[in-house]
C-alpha positions as CSV (number, residue, x, y, z in Angstrom):
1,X,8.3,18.8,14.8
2,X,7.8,16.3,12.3
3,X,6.3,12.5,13.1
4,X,7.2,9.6,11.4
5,X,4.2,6.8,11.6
6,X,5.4,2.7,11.0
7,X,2.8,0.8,9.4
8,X,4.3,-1.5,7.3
9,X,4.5,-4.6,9.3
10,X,2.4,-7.7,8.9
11,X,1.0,-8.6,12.3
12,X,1.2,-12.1,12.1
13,X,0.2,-12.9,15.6
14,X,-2.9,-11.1,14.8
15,X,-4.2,-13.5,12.0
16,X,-6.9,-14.0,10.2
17,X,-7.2,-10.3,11.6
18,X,-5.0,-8.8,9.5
19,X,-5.1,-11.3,6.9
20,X,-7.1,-9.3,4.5
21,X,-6.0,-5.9,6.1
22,X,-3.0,-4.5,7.6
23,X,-2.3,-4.0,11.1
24,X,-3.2,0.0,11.4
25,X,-6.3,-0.8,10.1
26,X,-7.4,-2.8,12.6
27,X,-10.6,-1.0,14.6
28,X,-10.7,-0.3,17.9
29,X,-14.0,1.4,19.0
30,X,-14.9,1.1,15.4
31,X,-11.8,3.0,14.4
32,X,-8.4,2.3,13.0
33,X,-5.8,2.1,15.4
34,X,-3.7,4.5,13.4
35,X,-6.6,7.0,13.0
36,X,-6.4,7.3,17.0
37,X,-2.6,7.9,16.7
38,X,-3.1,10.9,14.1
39,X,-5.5,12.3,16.8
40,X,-2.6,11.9,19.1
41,X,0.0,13.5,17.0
42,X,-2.5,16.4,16.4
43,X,-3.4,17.3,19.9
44,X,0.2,17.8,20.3
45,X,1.1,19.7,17.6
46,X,2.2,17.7,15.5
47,X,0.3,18.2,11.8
48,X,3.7,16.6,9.4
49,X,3.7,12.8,9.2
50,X,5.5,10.5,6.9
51,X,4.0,7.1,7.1
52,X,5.9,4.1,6.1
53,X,4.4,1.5,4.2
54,X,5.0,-2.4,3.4
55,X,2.6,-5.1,3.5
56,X,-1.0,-3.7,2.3
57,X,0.2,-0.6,2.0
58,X,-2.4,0.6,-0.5
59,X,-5.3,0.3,2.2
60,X,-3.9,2.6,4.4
61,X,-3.0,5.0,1.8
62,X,-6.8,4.5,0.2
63,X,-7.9,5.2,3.7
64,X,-6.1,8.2,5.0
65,X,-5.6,10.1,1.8
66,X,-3.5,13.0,2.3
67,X,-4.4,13.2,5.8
68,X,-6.7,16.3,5.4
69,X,-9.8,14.6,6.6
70,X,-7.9,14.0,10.3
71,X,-6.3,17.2,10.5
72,X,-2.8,16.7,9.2
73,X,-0.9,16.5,6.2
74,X,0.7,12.8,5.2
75,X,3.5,12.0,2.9
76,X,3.6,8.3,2.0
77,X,7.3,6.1,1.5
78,X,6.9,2.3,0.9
79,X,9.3,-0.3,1.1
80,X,10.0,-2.8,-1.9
81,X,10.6,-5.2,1.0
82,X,10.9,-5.4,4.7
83,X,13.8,-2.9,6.2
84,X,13.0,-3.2,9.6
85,X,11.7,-0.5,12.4
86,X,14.7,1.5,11.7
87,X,15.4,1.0,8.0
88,X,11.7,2.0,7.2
89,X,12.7,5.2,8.9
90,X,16.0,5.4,7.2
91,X,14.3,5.1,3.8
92,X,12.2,8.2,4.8
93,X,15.5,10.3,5.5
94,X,15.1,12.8,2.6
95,X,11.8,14.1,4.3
96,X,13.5,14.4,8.0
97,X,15.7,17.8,8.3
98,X,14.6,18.3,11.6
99,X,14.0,16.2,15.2
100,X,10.9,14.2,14.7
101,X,8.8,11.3,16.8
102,X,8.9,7.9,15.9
103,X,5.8,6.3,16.8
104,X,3.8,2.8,15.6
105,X,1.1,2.9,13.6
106,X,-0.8,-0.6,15.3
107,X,-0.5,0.4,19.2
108,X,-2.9,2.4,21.2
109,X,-1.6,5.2,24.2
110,X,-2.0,8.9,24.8
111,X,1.2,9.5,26.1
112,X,2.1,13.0,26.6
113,X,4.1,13.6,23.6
114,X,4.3,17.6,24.1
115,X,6.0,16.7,27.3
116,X,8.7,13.9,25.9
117,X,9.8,16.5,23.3
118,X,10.4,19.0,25.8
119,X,12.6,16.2,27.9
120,X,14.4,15.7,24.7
121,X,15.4,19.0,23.8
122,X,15.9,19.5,27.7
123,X,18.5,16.6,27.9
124,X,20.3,17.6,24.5
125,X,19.5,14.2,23.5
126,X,20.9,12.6,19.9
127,X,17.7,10.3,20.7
128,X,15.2,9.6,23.7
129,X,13.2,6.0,24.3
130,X,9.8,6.8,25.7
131,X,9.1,4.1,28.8
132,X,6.5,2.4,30.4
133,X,5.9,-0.1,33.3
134,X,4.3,-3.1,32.6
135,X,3.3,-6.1,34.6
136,X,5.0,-8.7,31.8
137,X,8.0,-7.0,30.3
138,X,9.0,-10.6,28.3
139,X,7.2,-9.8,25.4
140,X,9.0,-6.1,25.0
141,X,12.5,-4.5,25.3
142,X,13.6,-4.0,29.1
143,X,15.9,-1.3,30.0
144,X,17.1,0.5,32.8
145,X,18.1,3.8,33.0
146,X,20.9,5.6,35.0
147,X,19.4,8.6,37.4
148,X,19.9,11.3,34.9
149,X,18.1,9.8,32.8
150,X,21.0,8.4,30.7
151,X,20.0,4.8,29.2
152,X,22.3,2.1,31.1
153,X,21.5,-1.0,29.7
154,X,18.6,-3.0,27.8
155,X,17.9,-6.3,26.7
156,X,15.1,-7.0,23.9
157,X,12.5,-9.7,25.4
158,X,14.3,-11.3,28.0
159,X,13.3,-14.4,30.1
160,X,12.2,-14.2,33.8
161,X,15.7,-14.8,34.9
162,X,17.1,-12.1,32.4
163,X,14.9,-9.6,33.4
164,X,16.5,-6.5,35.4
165,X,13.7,-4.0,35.1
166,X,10.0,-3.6,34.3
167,X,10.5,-0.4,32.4
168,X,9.9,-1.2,28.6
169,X,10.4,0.2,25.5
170,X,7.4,1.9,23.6
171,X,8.7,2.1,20.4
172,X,8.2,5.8,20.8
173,X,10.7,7.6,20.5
174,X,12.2,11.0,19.2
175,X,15.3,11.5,17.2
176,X,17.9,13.8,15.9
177,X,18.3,13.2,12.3
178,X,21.8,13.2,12.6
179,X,21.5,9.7,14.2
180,X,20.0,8.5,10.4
181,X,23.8,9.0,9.1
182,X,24.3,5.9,11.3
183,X,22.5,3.6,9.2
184,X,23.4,1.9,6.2
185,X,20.6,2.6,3.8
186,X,18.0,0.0,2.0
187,X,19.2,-2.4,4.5
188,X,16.9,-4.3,7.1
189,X,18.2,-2.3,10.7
190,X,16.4,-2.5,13.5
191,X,16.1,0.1,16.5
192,X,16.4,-1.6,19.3
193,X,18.9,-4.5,18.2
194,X,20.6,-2.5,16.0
195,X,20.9,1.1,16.5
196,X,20.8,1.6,19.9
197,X,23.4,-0.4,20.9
198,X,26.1,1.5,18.2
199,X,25.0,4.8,19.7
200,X,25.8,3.3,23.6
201,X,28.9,1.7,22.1
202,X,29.5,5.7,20.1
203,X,29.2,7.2,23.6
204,X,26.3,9.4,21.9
205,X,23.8,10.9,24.2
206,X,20.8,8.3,24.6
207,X,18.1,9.1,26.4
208,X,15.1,7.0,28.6
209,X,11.7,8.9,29.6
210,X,9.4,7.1,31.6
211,X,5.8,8.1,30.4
212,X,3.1,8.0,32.6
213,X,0.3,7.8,30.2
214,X,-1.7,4.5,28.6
215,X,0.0,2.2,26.6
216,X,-0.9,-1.1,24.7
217,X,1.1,-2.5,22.1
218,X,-1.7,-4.7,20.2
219,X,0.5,-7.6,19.2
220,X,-1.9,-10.3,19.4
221,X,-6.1,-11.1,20.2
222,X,-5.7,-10.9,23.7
223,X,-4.1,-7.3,23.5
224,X,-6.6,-6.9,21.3
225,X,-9.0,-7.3,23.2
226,X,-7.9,-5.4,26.1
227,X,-7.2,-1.8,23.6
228,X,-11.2,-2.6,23.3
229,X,-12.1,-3.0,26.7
230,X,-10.1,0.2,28.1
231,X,-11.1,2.7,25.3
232,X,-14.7,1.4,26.1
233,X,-14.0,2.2,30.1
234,X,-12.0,5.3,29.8
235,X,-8.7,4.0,30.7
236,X,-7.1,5.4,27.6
237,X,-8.2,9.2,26.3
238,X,-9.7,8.0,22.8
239,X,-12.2,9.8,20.5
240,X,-15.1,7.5,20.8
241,X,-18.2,8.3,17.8
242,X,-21.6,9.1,18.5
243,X,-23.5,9.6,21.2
244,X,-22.9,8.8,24.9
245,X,-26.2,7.4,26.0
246,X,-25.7,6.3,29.7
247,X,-22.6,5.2,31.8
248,X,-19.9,3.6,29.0
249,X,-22.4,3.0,25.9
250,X,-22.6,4.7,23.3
251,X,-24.4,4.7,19.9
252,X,-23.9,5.8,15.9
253,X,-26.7,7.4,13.6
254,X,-29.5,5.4,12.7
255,X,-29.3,2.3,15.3
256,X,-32.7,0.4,15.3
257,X,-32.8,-0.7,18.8
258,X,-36.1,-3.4,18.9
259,X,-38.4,-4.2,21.6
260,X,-36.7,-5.9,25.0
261,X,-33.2,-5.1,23.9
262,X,-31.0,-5.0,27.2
263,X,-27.7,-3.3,26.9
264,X,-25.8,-3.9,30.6
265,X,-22.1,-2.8,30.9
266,X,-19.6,-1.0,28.2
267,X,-20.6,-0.7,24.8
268,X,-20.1,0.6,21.4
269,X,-22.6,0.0,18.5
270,X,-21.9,2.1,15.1
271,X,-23.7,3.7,12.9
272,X,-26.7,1.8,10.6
273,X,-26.9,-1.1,13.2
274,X,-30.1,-3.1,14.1
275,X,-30.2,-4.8,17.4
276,X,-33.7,-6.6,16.8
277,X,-36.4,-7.5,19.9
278,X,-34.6,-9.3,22.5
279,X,-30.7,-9.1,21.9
280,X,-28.7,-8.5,25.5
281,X,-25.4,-7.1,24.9
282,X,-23.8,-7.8,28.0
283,X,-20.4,-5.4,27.7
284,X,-18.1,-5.1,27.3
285,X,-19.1,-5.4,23.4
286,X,-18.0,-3.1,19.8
287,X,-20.2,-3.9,17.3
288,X,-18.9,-1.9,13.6
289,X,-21.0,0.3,11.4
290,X,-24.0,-1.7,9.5
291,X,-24.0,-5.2,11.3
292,X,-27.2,-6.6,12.3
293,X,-27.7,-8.5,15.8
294,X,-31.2,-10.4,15.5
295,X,-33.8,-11.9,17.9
296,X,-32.7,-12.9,21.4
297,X,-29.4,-13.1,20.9
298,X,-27.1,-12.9,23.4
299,X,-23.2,-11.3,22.7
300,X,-20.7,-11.0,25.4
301,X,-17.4,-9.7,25.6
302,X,-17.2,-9.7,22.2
303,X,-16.3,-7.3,19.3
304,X,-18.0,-7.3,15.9
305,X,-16.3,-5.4,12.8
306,X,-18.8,-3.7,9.9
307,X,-21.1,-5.7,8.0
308,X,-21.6,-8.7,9.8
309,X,-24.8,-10.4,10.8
310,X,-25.5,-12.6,13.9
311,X,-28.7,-14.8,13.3
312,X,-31.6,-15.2,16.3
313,X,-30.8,-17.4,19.2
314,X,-26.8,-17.0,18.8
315,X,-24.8,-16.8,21.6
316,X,-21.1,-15.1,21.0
317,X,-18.6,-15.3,24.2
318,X,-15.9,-13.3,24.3
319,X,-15.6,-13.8,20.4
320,X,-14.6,-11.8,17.4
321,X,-16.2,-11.7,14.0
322,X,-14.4,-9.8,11.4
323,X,-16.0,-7.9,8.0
324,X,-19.1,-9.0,6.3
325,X,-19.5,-12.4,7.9
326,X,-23.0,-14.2,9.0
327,X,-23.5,-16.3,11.8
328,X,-26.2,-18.1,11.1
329,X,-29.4,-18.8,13.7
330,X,-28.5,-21.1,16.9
331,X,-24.9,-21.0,17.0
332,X,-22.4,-20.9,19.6
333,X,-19.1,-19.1,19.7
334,X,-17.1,-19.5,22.6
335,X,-14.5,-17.7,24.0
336,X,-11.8,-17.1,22.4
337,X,-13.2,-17.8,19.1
338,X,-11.9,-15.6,16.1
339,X,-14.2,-15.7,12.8
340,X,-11.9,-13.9,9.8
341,X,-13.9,-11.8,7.0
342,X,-16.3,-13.4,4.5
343,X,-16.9,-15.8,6.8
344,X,-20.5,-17.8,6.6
345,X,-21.1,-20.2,10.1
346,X,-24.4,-22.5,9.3
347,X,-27.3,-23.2,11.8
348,X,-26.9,-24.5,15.3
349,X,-23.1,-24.4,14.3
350,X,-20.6,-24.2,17.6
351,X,-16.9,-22.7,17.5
352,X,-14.9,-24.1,20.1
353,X,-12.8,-22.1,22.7
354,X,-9.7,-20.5,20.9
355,X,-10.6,-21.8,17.2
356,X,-10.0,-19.1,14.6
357,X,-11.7,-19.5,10.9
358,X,-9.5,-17.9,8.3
359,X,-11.5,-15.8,5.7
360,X,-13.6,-16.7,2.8
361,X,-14.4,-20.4,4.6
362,X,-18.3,-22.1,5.2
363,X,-18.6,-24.0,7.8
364,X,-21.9,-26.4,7.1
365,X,-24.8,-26.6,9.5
366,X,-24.7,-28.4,12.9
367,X,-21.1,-28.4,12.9
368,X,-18.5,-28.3,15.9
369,X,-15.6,-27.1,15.1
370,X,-12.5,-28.5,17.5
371,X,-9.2,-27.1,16.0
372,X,-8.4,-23.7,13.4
373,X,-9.2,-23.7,10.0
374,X,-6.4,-22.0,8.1
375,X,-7.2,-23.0,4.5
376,X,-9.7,-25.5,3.5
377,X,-12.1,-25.7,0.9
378,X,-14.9,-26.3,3.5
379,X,-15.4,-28.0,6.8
380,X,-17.8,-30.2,6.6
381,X,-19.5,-32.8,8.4
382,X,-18.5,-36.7,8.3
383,X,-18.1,-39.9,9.5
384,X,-15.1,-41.1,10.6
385,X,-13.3,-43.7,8.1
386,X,-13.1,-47.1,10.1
387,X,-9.6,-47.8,9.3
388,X,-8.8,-44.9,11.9
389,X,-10.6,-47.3,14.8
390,X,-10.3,-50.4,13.2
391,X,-7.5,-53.4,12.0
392,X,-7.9,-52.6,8.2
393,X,-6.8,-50.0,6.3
394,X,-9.2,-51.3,3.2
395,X,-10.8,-48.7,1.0
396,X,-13.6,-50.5,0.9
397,X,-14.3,-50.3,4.1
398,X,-14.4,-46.7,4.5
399,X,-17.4,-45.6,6.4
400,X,-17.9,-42.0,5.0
401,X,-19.4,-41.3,2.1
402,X,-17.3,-40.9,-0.6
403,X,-16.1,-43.0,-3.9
404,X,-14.4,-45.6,-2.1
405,X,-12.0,-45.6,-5.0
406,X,-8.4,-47.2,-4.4
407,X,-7.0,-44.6,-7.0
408,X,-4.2,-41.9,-5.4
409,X,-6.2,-38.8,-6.4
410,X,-7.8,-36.1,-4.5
411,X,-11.5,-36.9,-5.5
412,X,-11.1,-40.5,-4.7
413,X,-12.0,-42.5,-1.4
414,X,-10.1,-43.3,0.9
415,X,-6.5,-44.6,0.2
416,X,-3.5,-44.8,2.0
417,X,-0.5,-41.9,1.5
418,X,2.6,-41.3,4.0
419,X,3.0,-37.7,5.3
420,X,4.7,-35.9,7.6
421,X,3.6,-33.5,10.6
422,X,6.2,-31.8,10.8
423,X,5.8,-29.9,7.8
424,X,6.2,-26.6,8.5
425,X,3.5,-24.1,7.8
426,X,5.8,-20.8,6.5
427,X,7.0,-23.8,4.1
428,X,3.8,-23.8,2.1
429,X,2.2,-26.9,3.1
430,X,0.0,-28.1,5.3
431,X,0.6,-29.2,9.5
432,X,-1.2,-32.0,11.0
433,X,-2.3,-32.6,15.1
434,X,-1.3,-36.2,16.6
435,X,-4.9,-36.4,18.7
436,X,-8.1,-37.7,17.1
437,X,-11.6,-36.0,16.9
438,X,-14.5,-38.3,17.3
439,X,-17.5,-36.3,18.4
440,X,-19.2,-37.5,14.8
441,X,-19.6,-33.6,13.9
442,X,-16.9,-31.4,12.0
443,X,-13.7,-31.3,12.3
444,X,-11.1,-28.7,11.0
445,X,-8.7,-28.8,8.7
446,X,-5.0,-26.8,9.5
447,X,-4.0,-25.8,5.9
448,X,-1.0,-23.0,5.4
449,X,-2.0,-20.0,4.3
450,X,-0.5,-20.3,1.2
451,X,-1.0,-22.5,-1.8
452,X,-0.1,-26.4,-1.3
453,X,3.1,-26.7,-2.9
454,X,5.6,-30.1,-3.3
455,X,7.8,-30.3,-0.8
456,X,10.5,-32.6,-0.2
457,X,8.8,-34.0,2.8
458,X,5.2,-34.5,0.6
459,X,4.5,-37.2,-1.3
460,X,3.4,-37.5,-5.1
461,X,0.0,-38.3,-4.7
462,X,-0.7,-35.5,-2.2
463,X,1.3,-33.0,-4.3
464,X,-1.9,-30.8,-5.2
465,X,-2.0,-27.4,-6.1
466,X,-4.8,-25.0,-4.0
467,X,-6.6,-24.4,-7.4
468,X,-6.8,-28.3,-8.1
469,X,-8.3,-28.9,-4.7
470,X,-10.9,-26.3,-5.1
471,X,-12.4,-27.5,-8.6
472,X,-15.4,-28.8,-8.8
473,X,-15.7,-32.8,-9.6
474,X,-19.6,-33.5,-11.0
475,X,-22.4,-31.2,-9.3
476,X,-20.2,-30.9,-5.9
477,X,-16.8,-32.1,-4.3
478,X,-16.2,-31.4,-0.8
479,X,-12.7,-32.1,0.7
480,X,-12.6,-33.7,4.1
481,X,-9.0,-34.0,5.6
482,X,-9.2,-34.9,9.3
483,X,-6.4,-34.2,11.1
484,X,-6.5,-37.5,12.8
485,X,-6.8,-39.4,9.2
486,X,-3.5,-37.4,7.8
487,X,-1.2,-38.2,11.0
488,X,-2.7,-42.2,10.5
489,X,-1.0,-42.0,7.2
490,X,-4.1,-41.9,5.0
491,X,-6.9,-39.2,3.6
492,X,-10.5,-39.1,3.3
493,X,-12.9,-37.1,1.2
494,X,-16.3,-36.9,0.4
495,X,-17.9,-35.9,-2.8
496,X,-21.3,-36.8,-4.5
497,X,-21.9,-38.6,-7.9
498,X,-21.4,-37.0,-11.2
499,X,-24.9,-37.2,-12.1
């Protein structure tokens, strides 16, 4: 049998995660989701896979190759543009003469797949849903199934008052190909809104196994989190590399472990890692191949991708730190906190609770940073213009430094502009919060992720492109926008002289 792998979608949710790489990518125990699901599909036979591709579809295939390095042989199909779960699948359809497993490429499970294909082929089925009870089923497709097994009814995330069941669709699943001729081709179809429902309506034979094996569906950083936490306990039959020291920790080639280093709980620490003289790693903690944890500091809960470092006297709580970033000595990142690749946090900086730092950002020393930085040219540290606290709205009484010019540019003082908040941020421009920051440290900046663009709703003198706002005016420009200042109706910035 023959498995078709989606990983073409975006994961959104998931961002600044997968904002430099795609979801399948995205390591848990200091692999790729995705490589754990070709592990799965070869334990069960399954050595045939055509993987769909989308959005950074190039890294997976640079990654994974022809598949011979994990034991199976991979044909590759990408999409010019989104076709949905089903339409991906659809676009494969030349490659699929036979029943195959549809499975997702970004969730982590070690379902018994031997067994649902047998229960497939048992039942005569033109398709079968693999199922799993879950605790929350508003997030997922509910169904309920009659007691042969025939699927009934199902409703795709219901609220609490719609839900009839807590059995929920995996997005497993195993079809006849003659269920493909359904489809419409290069258009977007979905499974479960789309397809599903024409083979009930079609009377055709449809299928519901409930699975008894682990399944997590990593759709966002607390899912995340959790795909972490129960490879690192057992709860889910991973591949986990190197060597099992004691209890749930285990250790890569070449780890320079320094004097007074205290490891308690579940842990993972990859190959080429230093954990100098004093670190405590209280699990449970992944920390990727070639990062560098330094004196006496303390990481908890926490998961750390390749190439990072984490200065002396840091304390991480529950945080993540994506690829090649440095956390500089003294700083504090609290729970929840989400630090995106190329990343550099200055000394004695501290990430509040739930912030997330988009990638390529450097966030100044002896900062605090209240709210998510999305796309900003840095975030630096000011004071507060006194038109926000005071009666005048007076350039010239503008308290930060900057050029206390009157002029509507962007490397002026302050002036006054109109915006809006409600800007949207798919839209292209930039969203603003309605409640003030005054702790006298940084504040953060909520920038769309793409460039600034005019917008009906943006006003002339704002109307800056990303490339404008990142030039250099003199020696060194640094843009300040405080959320409180935009949703007052006026902008500050600070810069230094030309000389």
């Amino acid at each position: 049998m023959k498995a078709v792998v989606m990983a073409g979608g975006e994961g959104s949710r998931l961002r600044p995660l997968t904002s430099g790489i795609p979801k399948p990518l995205v390591p848990v125990v200091g692999k790729p989701v995705m490589e754990h699901i070709l592990r799965l599909l070869r334990q069960h036979g399954v050595s045939d896979v055509i993987v769909t591709l989308q959005y950074l579809g190039s890294a997976i295939r640079d990654y994974f190759g022809d598949g011979s390095d994990f034991g199976v042989d991979i044909t590759y199909v990408v999409e010019d543009a989104p076709l949905g779960t089903a339409g991906s699948v659809k676009n494969a359809q030349e490659y699929l003469d036979e029943p195959f497993i549809v499975i997702s490429g970004d969730a982590l499970t070690d379902i018994d797949l031997t067994r649902v294909m047998a229960y497939h082929r048992e039942k005569g089925a033109a398709a079968t849903i693999v199922l799993t009870s879950v605790a929350n089923p508003l997030e997922y497709g509910v169904v309920i199934t009659n007691q042969d097994g025939t699927i009934n009814r199902f409703l795709e995330k219901p609220s609490w008052g719609e839900v009839f069941s807590d059995q929920v669709n995996t997005g497993i699943y195993v079809i006849e190909p003659t269920v493909l001729d359904l489809l419409p081709p290069a258009t977007v179809v979905d499974w479960s809104g789309d397809v599903f429902p024409k083979m009930l309506t079609n009377a055709m034979p449809l299928y519901g196994y409930l699975a008894s094996g682990y399944w997590c569906d990593i759709g966002n950083i607390q899912t995340y989190y959790q795909a972490n936490w129960d490879a690192l306990e057992g709860r889910v039959d991973v591949e986990i590399a190197g060597e099992r020291r004691h209890g749930n920790v285990w250790m890569g080639e070449n780890v320079e472990v320094g004097l007074g280093v205290r490891i308690e709980g579940s842990a993972y620490i990859g190959n080429d890692c230093k954990l100098k003289a004093g670190v405590f790693i209280n699990g449970p903690v992944c920390i990727g191949n070639f990062s560098v944890v330094d004196e006496n500091t303390k990481v908890s809960n926490s998961v750390i991708w390749t190439y990072s470092y984490l200065g002396e006297n840091s304390r991480l709580r529950q945080a993540i730190v994506c690829r090649h970033c440095t956390i500089k000595n003294n700083c504090l990142l609290e729970e929840g906190a989400v630090i995106g690749d190329d990343v550099v946090v200055g000394e004695g900086t501290t990430i509040d609770a739930g912030v997330k730092i988009w990638p390529d950002k450097e966030i100044e020393p002896g900062s605090t940073v209240h709210e998510s930085i999305i796309w900003a040219a840095a975030s630096c540290r000011f004071r507060w213009c006194s038109s926000i606290h005071g009666n005048t709205t007076s350039p010239d009484r503008c308290t930060c430094r900057c050029r206390r010019s009157t002029a509507a540019r962007p490397i002026s003082g302050c002036s006054t502009a109109t915006a809006s908040s409600s800007t949207s941020e798919r839209s292209g421009s930039w969203k603003t919060s309605s409640s003030a920051r005054t702790s006298g440290a940084s504040t953060s900046t909520r920038w769309a992720t793409s460039a600034i663009r005019r917008t009906r709703s943006t006003p002339t003198s704002m109307a800056w492109s990303a490339r404008s706002m990142s030039k250099p005016f003199g020696r060194r420009i640094r843009r300040c926008w405080s959320t409180s200042t935009m949703a007052a109706g006026r902008w500050c910035c600070r810069g230094s002289s030309r000389s």
